[in-house]
Gaussian input, Z-matrix of N, CA and C with variables (Angstrom, degrees):
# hf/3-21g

backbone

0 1
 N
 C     1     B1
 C     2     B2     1     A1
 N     3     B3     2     A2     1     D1
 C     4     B4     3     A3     2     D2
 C     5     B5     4     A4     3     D3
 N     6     B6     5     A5     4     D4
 C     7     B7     6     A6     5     D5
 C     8     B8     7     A7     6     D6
 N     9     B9     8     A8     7     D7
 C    10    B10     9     A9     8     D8
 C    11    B11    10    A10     9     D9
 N    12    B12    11    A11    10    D10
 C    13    B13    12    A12    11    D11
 C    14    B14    13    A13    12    D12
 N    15    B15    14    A14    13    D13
 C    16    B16    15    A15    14    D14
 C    17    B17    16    A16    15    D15
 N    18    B18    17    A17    16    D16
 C    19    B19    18    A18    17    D17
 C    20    B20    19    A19    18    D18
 N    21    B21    20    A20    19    D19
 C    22    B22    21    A21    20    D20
 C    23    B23    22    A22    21    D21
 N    24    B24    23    A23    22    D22
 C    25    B25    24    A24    23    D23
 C    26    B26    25    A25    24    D24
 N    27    B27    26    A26    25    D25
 C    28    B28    27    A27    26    D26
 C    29    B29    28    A28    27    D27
 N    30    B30    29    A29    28    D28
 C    31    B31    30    A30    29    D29
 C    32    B32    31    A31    30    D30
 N    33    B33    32    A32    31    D31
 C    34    B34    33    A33    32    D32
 C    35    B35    34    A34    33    D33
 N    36    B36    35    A35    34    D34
 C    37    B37    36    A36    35    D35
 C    38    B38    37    A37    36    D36
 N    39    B39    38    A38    37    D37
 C    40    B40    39    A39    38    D38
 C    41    B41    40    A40    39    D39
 N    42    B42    41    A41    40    D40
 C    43    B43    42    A42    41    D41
 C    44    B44    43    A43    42    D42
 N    45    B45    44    A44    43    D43
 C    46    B46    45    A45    44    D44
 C    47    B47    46    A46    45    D45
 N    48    B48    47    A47    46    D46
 C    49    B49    48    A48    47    D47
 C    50    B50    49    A49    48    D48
 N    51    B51    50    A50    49    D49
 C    52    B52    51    A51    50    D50
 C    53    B53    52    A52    51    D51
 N    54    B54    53    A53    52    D52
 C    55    B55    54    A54    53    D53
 C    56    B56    55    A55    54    D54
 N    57    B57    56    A56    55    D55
 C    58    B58    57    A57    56    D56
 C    59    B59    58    A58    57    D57
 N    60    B60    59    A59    58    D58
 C    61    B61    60    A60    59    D59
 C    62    B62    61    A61    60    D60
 N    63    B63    62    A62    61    D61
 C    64    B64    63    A63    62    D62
 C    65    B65    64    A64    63    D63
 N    66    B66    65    A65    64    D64
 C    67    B67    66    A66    65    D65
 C    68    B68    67    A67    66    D66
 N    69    B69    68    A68    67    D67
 C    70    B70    69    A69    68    D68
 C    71    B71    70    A70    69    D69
 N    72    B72    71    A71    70    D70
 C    73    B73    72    A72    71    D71
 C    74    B74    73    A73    72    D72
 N    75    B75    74    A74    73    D73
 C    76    B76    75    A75    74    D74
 C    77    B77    76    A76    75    D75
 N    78    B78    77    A77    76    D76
 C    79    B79    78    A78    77    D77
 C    80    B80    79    A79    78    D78
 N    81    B81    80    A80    79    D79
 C    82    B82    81    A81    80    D80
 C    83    B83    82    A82    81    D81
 N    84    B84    83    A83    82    D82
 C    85    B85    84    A84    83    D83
 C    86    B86    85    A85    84    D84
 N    87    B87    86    A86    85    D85
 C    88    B88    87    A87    86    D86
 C    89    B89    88    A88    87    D87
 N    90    B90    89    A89    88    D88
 C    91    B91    90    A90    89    D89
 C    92    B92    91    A91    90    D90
 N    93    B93    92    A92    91    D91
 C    94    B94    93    A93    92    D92
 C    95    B95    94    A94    93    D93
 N    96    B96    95    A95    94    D94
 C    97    B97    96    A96    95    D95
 C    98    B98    97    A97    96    D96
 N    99    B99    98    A98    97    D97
 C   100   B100    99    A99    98    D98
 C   101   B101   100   A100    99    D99
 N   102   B102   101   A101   100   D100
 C   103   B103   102   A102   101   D101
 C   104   B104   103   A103   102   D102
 N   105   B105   104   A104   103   D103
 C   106   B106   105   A105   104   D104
 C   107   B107   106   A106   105   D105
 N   108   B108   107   A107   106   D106
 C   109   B109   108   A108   107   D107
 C   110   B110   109   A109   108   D108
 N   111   B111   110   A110   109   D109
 C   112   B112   111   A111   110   D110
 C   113   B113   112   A112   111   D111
 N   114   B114   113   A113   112   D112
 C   115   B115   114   A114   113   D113
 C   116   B116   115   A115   114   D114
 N   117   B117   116   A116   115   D115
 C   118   B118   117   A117   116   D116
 C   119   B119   118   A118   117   D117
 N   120   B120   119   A119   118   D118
 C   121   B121   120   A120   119   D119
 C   122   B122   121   A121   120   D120
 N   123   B123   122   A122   121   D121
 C   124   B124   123   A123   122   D122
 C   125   B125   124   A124   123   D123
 N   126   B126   125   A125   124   D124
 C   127   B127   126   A126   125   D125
 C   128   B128   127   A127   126   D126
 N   129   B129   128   A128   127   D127
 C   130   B130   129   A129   128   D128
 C   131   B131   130   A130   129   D129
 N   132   B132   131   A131   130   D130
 C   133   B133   132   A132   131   D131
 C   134   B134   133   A133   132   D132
 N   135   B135   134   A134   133   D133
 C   136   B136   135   A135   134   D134
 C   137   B137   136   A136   135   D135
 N   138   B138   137   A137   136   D136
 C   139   B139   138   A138   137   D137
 C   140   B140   139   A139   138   D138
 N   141   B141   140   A140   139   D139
 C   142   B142   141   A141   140   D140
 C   143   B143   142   A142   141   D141
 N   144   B144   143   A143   142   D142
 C   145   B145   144   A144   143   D143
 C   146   B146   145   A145   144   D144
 N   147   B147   146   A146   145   D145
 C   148   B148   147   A147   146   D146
 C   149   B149   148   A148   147   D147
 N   150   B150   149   A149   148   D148
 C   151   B151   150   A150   149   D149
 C   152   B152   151   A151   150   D150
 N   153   B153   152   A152   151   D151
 C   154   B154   153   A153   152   D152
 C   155   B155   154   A154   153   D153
 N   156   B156   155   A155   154   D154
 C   157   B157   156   A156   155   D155
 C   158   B158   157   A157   156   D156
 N   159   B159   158   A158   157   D157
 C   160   B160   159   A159   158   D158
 C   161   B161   160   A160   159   D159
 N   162   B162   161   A161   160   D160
 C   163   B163   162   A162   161   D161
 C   164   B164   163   A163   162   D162
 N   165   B165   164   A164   163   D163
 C   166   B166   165   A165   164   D164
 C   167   B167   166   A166   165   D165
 N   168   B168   167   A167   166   D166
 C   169   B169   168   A168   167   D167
 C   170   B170   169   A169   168   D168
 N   171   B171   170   A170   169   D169
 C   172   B172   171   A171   170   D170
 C   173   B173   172   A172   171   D171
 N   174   B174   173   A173   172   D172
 C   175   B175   174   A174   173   D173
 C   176   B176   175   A175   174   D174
 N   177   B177   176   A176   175   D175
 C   178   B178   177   A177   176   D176
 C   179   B179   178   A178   177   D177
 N   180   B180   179   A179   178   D178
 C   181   B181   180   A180   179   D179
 C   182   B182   181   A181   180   D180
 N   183   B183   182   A182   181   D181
 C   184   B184   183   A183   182   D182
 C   185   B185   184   A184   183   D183
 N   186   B186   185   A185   184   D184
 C   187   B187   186   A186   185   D185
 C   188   B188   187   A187   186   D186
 N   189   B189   188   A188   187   D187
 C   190   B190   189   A189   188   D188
 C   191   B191   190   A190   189   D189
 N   192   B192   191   A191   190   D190
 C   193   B193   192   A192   191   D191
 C   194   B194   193   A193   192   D192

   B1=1.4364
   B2=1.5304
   B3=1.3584
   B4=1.9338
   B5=1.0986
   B6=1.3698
   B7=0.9770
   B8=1.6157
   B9=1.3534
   B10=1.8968
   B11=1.4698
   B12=1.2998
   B13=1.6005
   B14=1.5509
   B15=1.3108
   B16=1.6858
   B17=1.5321
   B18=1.0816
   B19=1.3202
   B20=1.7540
   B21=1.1668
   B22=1.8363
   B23=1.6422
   B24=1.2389
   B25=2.3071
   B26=1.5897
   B27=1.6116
   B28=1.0078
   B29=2.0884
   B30=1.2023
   B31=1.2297
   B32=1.8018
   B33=1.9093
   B34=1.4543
   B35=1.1124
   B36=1.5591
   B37=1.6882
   B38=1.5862
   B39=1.0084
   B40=1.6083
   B41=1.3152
   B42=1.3836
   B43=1.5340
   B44=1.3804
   B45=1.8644
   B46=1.6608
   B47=1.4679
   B48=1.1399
   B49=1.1152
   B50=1.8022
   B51=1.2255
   B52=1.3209
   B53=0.9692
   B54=1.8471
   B55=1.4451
   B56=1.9680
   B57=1.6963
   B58=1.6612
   B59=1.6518
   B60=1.4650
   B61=1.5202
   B62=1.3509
   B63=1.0773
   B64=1.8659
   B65=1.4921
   B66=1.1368
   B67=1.5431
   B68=1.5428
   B69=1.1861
   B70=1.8134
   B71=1.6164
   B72=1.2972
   B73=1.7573
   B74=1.4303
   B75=1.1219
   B76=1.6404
   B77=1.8529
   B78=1.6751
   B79=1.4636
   B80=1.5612
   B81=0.9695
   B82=1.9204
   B83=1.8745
   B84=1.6904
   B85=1.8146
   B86=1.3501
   B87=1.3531
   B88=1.3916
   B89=1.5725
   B90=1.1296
   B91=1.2781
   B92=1.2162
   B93=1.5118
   B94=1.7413
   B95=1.4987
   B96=2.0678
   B97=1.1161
   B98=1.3841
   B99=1.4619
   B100=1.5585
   B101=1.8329
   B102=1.3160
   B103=1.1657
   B104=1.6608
   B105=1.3348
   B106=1.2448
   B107=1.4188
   B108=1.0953
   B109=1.5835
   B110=1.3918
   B111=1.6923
   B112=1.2947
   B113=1.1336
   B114=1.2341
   B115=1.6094
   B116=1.6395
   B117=1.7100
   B118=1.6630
   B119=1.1168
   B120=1.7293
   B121=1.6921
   B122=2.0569
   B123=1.3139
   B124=1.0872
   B125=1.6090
   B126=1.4442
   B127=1.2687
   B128=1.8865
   B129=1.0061
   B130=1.5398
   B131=1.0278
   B132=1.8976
   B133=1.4883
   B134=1.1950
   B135=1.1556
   B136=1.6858
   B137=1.5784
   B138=1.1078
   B139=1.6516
   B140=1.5314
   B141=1.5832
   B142=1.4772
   B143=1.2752
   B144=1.6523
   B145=1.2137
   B146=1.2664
   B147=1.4788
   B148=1.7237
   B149=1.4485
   B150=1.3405
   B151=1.3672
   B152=1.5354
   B153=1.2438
   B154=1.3657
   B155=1.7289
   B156=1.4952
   B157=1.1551
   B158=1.3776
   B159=1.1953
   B160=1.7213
   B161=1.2210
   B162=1.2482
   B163=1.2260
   B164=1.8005
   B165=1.5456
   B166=0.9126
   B167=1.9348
   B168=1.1681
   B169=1.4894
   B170=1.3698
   B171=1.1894
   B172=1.4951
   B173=1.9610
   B174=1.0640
   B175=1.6445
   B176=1.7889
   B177=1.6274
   B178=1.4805
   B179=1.1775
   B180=1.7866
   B181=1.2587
   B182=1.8036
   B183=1.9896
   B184=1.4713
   B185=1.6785
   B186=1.4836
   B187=1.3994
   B188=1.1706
   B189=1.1463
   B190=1.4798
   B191=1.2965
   B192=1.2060
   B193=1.6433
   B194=1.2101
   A1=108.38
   A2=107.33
   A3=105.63
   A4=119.87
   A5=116.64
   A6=128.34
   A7=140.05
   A8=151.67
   A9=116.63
   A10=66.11
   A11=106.57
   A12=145.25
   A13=90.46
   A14=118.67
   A15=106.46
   A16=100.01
   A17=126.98
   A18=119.15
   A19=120.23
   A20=110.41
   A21=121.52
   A22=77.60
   A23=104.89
   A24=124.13
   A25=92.06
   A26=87.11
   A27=136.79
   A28=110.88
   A29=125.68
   A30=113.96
   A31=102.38
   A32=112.94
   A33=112.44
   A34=102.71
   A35=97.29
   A36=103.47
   A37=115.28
   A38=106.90
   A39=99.03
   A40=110.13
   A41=99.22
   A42=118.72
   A43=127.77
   A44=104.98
   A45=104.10
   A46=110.63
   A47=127.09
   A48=143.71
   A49=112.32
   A50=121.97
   A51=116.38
   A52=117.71
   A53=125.70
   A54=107.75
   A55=99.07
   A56=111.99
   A57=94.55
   A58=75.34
   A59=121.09
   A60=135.84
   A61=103.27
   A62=103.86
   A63=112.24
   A64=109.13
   A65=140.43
   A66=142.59
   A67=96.94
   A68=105.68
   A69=118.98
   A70=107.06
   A71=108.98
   A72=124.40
   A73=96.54
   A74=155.60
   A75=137.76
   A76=96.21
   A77=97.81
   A78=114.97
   A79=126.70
   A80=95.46
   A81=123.99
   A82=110.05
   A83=91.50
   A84=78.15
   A85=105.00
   A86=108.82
   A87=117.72
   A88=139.43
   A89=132.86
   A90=144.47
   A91=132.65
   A92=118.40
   A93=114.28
   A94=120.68
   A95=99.55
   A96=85.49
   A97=122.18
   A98=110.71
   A99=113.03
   A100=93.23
   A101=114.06
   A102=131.67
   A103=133.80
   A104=153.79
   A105=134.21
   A106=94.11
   A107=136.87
   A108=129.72
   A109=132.69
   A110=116.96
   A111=132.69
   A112=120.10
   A113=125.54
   A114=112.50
   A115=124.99
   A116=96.27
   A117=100.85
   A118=116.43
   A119=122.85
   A120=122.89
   A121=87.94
   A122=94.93
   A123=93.51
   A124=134.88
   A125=115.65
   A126=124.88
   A127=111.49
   A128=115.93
   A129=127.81
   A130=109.74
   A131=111.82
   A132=139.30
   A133=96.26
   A134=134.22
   A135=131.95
   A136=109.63
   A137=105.81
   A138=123.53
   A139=111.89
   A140=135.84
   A141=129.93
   A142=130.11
   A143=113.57
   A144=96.39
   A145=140.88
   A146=98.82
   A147=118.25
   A148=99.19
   A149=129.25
   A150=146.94
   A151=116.26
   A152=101.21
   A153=111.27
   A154=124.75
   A155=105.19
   A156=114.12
   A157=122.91
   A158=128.64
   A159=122.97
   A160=150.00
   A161=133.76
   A162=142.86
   A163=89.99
   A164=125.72
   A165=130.61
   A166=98.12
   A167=109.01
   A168=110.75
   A169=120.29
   A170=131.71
   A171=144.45
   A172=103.75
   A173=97.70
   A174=103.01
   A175=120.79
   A176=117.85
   A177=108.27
   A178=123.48
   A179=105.04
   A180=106.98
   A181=114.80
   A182=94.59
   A183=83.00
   A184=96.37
   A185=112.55
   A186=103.29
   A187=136.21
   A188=125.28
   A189=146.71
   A190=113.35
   A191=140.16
   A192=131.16
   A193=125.13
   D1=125.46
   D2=172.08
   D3=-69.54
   D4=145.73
   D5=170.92
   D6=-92.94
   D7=-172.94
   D8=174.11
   D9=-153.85
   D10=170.14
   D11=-157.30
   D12=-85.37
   D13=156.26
   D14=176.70
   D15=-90.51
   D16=1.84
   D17=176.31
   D18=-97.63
   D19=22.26
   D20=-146.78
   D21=-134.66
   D22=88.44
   D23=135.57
   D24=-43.33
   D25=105.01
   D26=150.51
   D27=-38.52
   D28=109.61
   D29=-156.92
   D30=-85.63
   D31=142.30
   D32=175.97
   D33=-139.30
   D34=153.45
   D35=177.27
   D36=-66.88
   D37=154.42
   D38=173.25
   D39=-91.97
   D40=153.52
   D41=175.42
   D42=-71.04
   D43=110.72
   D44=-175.87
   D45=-87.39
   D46=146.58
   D47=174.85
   D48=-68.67
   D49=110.90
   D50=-177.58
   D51=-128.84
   D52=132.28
   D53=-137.55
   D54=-90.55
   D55=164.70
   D56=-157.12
   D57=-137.92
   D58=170.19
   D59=158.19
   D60=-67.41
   D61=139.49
   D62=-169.30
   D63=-142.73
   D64=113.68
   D65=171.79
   D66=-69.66
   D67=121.09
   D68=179.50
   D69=-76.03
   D70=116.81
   D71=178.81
   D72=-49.18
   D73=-6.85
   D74=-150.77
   D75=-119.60
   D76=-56.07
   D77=-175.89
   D78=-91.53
   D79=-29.93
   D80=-175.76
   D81=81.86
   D82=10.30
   D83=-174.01
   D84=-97.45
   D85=160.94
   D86=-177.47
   D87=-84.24
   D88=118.61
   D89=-178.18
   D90=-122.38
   D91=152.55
   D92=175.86
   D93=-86.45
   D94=98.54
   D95=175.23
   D96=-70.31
   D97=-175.67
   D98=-157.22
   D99=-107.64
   D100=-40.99
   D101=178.23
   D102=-114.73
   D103=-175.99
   D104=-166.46
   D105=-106.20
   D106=-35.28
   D107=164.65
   D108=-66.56
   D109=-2.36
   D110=155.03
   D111=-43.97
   D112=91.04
   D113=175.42
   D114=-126.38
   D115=-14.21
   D116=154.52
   D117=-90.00
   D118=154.55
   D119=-170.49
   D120=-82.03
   D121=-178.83
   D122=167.13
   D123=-96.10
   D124=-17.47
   D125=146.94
   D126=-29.76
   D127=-58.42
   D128=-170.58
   D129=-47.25
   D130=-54.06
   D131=-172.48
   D132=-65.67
   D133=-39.83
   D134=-166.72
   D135=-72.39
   D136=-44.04
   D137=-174.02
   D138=-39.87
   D139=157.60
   D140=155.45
   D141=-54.70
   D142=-40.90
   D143=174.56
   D144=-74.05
   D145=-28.18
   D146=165.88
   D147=-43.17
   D148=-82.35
   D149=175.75
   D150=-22.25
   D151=-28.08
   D152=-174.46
   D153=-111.86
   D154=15.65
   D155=-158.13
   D156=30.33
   D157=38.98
   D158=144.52
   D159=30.09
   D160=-131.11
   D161=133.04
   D162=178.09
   D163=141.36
   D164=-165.06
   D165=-71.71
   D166=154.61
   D167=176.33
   D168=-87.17
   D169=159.19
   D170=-169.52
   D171=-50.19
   D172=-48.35
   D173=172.67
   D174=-72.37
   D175=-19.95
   D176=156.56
   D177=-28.13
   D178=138.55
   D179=163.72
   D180=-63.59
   D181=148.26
   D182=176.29
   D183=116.76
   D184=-40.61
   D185=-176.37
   D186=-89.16
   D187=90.14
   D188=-147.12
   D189=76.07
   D190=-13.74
   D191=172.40
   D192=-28.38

């Protein structure tokens, strides 16, 4: 069995992004994100306040739930 140097990274594939159904943190509805850090839909993203950095309102999901 071979052996590798203890100093030799170990070689890995990289990680593809595959897009998954995602409940959007802002709205709670669901969408295909495109990526694994997708977590607002894009409706949300489109919106002013998103755009405008905001602050979510007293009625957001998330607040006290």
């Amino acid at each position: 069995m071979p052996t590798t140097p203890a100093n030799e990274i170990p070689f890995e594939e990289p990680r593809v992004d595959v897009p998954k159904v995602r409940r959007c943190l802002r709205c709670e509805v669901t969408f295909q994100s495109q990526w694994a850090g997708e977590r607002i839909c894009p409706r949300c993203k489109s919106s002013n306040t998103w755009r405008n950095g905001s602050p979510l309102g007293s009625g957001a999901s998330g607040a006290g739930n």
